[in-house]
VMD Tcl script that draws the C-alpha trace (Angstrom):
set ca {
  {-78.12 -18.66 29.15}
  {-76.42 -19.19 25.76}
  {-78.16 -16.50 24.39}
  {-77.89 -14.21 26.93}
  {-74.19 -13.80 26.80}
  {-74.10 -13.84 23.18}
  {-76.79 -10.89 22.63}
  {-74.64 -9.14 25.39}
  {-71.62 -9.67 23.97}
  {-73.26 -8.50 20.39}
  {-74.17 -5.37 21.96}
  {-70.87 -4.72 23.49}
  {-69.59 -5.15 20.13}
  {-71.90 -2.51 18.37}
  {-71.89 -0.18 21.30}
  {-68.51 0.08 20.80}
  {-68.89 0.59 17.03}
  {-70.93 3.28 17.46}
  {-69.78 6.77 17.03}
  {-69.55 9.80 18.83}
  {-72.91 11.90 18.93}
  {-72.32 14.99 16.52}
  {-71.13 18.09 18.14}
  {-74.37 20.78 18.97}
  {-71.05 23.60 18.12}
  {-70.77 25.30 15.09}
  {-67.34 25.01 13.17}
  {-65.46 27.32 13.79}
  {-63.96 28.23 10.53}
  {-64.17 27.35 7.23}
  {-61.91 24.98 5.75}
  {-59.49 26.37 2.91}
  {-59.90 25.84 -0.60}
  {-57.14 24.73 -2.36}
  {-56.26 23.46 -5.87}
  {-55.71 20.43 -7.39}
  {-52.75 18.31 -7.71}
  {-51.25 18.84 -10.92}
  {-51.76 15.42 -13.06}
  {-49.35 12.83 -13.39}
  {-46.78 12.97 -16.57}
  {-48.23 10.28 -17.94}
  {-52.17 10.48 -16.77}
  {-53.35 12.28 -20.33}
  {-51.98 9.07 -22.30}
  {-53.63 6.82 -19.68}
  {-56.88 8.92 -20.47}
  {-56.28 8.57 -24.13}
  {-55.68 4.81 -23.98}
  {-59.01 4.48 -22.10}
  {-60.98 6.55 -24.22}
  {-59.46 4.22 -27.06}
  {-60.71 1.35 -25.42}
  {-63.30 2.44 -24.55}
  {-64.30 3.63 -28.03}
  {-63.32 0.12 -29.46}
  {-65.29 -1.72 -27.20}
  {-68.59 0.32 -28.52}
  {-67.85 -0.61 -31.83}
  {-67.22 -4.01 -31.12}
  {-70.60 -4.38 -29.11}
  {-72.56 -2.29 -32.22}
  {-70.74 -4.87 -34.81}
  {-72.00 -7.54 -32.56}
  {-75.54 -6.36 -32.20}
  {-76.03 -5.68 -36.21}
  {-74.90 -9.07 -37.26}
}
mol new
graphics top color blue
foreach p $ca { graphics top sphere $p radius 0.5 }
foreach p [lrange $ca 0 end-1] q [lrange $ca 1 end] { graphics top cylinder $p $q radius 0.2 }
display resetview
């Protein structure tokens, strides 16, 4: 009886889960393209520290590997 409710209540559960069948209607328009955000004042020097980093940490790993 135990396991009865508890695969009952499991389906509940994942019936409700479940989503919405996909509409059989086209869209009815496209959707817009638009631009992108301009970037953040300080994104490019965020960029270049990573690329730093990221550039130190290969050489680190090469040094590592030839010794």
């Amino acid at each position: 009886m135990r396991r009865l409710s508890v695969l009952l209540l499991a389906t509940a559960i994942l019936g409700a889960c479940a989503g919405d069948p996909p509409a059989d209607e086209p869209a009815a328009e496209e959707p817009e393209v638009t631009s992108s955000a301009p970037a953040l004042p300080g994104s490019r020097a965020i960029d270049r520290a990573r690329g730093a980093a990221d550039a130190a940490n290969a050489r680190a790993l090469q040094h590592d590997t030839i010794r």
